[in-house]
BAVO-707322 format. One line per field, with one value per atom (N, C-alpha, C): residue in one letter; x, y, z; residue number from 1. Coordinates in steps of 0.02 Angstrom, whole numbers, m for minus. Layout:
<rs>
r: (A,...);
east: (X,...);
north: (Y,...);
up: (Z,...);
k: (NUM,...);
</rs>
This chain:
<rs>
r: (X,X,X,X,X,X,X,X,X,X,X,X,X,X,X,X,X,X,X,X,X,X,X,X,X,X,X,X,X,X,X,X,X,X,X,X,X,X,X,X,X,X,X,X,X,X,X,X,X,X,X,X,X,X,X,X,X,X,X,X,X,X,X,X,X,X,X,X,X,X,X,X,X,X,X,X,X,X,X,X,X,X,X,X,X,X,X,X,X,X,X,X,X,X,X,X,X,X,X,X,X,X,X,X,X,X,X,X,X,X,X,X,X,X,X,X,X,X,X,X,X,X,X,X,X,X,X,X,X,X,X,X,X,X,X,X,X,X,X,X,X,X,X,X,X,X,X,X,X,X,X,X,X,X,X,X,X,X,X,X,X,X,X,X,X,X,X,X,X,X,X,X,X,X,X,X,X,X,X,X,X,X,X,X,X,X,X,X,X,X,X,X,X,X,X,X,X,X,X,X,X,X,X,X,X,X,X,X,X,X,X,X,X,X,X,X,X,X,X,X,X,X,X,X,X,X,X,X,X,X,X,X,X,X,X,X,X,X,X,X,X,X,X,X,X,X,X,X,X,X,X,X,X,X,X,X,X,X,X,X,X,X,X,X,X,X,X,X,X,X,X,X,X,X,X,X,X,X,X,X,X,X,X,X,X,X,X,X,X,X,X,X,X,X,X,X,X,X,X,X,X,X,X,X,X,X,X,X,X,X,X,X,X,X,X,X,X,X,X,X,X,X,X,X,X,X,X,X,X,X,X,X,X,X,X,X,X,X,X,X,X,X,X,X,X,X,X,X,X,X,X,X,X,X,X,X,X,X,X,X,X,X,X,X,X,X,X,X,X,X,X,X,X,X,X,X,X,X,X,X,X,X,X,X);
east: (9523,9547,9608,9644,9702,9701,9746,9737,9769,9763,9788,9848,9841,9873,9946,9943,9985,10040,9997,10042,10080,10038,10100,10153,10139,10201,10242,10227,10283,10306,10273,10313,10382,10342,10405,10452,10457,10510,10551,10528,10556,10587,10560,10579,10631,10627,10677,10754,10727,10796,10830,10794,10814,10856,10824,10863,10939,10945,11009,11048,11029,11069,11059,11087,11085,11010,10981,10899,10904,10919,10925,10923,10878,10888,10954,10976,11024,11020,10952,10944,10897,10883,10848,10761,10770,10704,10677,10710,10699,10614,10598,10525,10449,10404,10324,10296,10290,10252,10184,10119,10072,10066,10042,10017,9945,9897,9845,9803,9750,9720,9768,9839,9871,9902,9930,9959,10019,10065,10126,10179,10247,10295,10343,10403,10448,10510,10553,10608,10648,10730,10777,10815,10884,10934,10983,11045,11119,11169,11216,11275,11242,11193,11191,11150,11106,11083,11011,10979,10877,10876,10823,10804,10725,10673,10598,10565,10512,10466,10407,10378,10310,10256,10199,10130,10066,10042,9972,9917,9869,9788,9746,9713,9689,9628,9573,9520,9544,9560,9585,9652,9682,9750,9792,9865,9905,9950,9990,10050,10093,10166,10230,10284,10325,10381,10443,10489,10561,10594,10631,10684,10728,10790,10826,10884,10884,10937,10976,11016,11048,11042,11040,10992,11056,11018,11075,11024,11055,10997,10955,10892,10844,10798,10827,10797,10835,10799,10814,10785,10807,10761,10783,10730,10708,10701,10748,10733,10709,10673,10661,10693,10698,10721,10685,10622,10598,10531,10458,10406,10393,10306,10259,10253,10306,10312,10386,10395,10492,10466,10513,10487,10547,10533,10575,10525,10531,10508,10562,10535,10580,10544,10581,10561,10597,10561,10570,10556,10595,10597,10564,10500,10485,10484,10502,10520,10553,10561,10590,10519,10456,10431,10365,10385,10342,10390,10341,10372,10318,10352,10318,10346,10339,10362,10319,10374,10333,10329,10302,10293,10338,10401,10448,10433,10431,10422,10383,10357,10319,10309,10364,10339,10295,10233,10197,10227,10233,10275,10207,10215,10158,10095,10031,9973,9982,10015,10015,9989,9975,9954,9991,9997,10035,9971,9965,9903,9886,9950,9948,9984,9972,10021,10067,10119,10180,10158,10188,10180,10155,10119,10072,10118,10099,10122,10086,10113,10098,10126,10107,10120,10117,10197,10171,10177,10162,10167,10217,10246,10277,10215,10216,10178,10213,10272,10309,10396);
north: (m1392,m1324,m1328,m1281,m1277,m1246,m1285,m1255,m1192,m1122,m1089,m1100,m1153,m1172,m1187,m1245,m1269,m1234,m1164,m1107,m1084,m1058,m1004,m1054,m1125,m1171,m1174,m1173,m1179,m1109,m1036,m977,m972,m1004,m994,m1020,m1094,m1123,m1056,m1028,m991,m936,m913,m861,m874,m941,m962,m954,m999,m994,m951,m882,m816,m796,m794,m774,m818,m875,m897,m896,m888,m874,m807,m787,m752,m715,m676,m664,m676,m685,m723,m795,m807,m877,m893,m965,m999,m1024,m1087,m1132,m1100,m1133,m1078,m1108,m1180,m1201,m1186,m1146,m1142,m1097,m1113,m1073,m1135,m1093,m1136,m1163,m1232,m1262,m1283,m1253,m1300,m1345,m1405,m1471,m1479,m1464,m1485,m1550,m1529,m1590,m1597,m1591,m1611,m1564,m1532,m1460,m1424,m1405,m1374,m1398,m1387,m1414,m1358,m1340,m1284,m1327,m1309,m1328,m1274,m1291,m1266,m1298,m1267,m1302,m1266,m1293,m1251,m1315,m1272,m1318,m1392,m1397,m1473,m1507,m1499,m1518,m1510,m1539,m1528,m1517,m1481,m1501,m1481,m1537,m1525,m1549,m1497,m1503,m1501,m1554,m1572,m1562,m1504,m1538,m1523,m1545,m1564,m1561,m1548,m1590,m1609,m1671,m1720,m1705,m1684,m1693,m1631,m1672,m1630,m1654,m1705,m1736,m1689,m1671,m1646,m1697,m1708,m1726,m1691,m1696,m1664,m1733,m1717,m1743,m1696,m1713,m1662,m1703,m1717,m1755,m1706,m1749,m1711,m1769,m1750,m1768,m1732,m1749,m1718,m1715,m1646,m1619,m1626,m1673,m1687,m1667,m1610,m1567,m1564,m1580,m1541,m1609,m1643,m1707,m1715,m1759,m1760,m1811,m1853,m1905,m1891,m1887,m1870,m1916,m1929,m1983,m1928,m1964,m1923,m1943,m1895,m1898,m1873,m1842,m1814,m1823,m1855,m1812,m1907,m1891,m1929,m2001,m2009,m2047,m2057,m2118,m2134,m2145,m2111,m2156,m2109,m2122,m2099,m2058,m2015,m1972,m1951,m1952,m1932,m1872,m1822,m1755,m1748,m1722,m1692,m1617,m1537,m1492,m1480,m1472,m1467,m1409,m1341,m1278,m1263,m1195,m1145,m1155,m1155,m1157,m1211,m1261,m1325,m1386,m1431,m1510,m1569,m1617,m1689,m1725,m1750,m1801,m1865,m1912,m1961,m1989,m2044,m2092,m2136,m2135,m2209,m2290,m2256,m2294,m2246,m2279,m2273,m2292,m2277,m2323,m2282,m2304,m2235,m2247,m2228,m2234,m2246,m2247,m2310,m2229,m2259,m2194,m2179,m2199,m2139,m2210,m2183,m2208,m2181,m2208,m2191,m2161,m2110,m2082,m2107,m2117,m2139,m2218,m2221,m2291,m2262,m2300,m2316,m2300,m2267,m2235,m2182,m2148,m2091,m2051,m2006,m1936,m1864,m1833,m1757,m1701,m1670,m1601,m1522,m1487,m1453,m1383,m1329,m1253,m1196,m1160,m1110,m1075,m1042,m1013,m953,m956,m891,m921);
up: (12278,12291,12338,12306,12366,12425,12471,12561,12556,12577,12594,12633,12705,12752,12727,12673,12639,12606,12577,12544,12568,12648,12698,12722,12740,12747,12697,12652,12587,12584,12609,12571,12644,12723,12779,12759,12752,12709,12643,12612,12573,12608,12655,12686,12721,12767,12798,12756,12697,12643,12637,12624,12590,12659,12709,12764,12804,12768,12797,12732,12660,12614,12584,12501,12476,12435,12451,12435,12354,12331,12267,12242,12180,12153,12153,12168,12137,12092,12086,12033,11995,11930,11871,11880,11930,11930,12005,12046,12115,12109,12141,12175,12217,12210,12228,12187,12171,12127,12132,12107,12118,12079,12139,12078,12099,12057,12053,12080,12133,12157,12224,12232,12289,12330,12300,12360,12325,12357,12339,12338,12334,12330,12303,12380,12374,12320,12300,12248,12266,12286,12290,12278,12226,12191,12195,12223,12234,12236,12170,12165,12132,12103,12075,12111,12169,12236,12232,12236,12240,12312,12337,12400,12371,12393,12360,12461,12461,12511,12490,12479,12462,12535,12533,12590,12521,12576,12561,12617,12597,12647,12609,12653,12629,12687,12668,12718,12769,12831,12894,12928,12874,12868,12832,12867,12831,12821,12772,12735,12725,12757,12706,12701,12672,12634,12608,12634,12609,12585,12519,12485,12467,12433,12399,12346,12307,12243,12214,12158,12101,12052,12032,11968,11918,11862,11796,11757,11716,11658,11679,11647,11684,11726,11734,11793,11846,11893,11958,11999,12036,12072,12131,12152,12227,12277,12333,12367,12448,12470,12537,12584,12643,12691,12770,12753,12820,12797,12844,12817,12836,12818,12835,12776,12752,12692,12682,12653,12625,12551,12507,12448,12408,12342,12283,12230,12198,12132,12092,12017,11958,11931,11947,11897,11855,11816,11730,11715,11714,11698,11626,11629,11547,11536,11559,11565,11612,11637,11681,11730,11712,11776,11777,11753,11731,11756,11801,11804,11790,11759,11784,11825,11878,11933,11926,11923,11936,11989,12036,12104,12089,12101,12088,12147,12204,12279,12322,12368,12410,12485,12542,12604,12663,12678,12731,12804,12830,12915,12961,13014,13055,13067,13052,13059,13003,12925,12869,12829,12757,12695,12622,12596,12536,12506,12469,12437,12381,12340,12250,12256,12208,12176,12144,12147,12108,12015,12013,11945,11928,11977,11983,11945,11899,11859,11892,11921,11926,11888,11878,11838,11902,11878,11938,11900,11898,11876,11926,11920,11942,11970,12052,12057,12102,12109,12146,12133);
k: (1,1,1,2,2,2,3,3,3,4,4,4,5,5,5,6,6,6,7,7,7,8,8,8,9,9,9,10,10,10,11,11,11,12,12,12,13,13,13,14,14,14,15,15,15,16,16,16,17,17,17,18,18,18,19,19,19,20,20,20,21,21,21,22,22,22,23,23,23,24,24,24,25,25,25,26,26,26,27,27,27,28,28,28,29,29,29,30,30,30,31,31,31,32,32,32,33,33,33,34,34,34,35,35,35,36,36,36,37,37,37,38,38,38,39,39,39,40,40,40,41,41,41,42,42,42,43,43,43,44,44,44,45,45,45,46,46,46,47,47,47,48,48,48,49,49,49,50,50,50,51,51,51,52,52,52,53,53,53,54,54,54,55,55,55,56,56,56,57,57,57,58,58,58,59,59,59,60,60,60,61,61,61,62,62,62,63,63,63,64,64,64,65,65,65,66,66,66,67,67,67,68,68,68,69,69,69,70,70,70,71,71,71,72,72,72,73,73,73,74,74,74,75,75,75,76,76,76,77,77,77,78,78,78,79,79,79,80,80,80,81,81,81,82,82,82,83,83,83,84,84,84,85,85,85,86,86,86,87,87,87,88,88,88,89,89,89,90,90,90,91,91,91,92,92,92,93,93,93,94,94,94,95,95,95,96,96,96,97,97,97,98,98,98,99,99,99,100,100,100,101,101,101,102,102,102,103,103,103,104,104,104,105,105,105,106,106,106,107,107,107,108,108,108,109,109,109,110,110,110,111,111,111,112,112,112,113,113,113,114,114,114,115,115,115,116,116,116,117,117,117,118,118,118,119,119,119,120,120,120,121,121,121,122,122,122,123,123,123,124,124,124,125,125,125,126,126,126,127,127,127,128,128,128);
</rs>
């Protein structure tokens, strides 16, 4: 089941957005994704640009992760840059409000654990 906790962190992040830019989508895949079993993950795209914020909980462990790449059609690899994990993911737009990502790399930072292996596939849904 999903954390509530997790949600309202992913909708401030949105809110934040709306309030230093234009209250409007830019990118056609921007919004809240759930992925099943793991948590959320915000998606914002301007000018060619990903920015993805992945959390999660695990037990009474939280997880986040912020990357960002460049979206060529409807893919994108994600390398991170902030968050409880270094690693790389490849998304795949299989709609307007559908992804598959895959686990490319994986490094956990000192106190963390990588959750999946290398190869892991998630599926995520539009949920705002």
């Amino acid at each position: 089941m999903m954390n509530t906790k997790s949600l309202k962190l992913a909708l401030s992040f949105l809110c934040l957005s709306a309030l230093t830019t234009n209250v409007h989508a830019e990118g056609i895949y921007d919004g809240i994704y759930a992925i099943p079993n793991v948590g959320y993950v915000y998606i914002r795209e301007q000018q060619g640009q990903v920015v993805a914020v992945l959390n999660q909980t695990v037990g009474d462990a939280y997880f986040w992760v912020a990357g960002q790449g460049a979206l060529n059609g409807a893919s994108a690899r994600i390398t991170s840059v902030l968050g409880n994990t270094r690693g790389e993911m490849d998304f795949v737009f299989t709609s307007l409000s559908t992804f598959k990502a895959t686990q490319i790399s994986c490094t956990a930072q000192a106190g963390r654990q990588c959750l999946v292996p290398n190869g892991t596939v998630f599926t995520g849904t539009k949920v705002w």
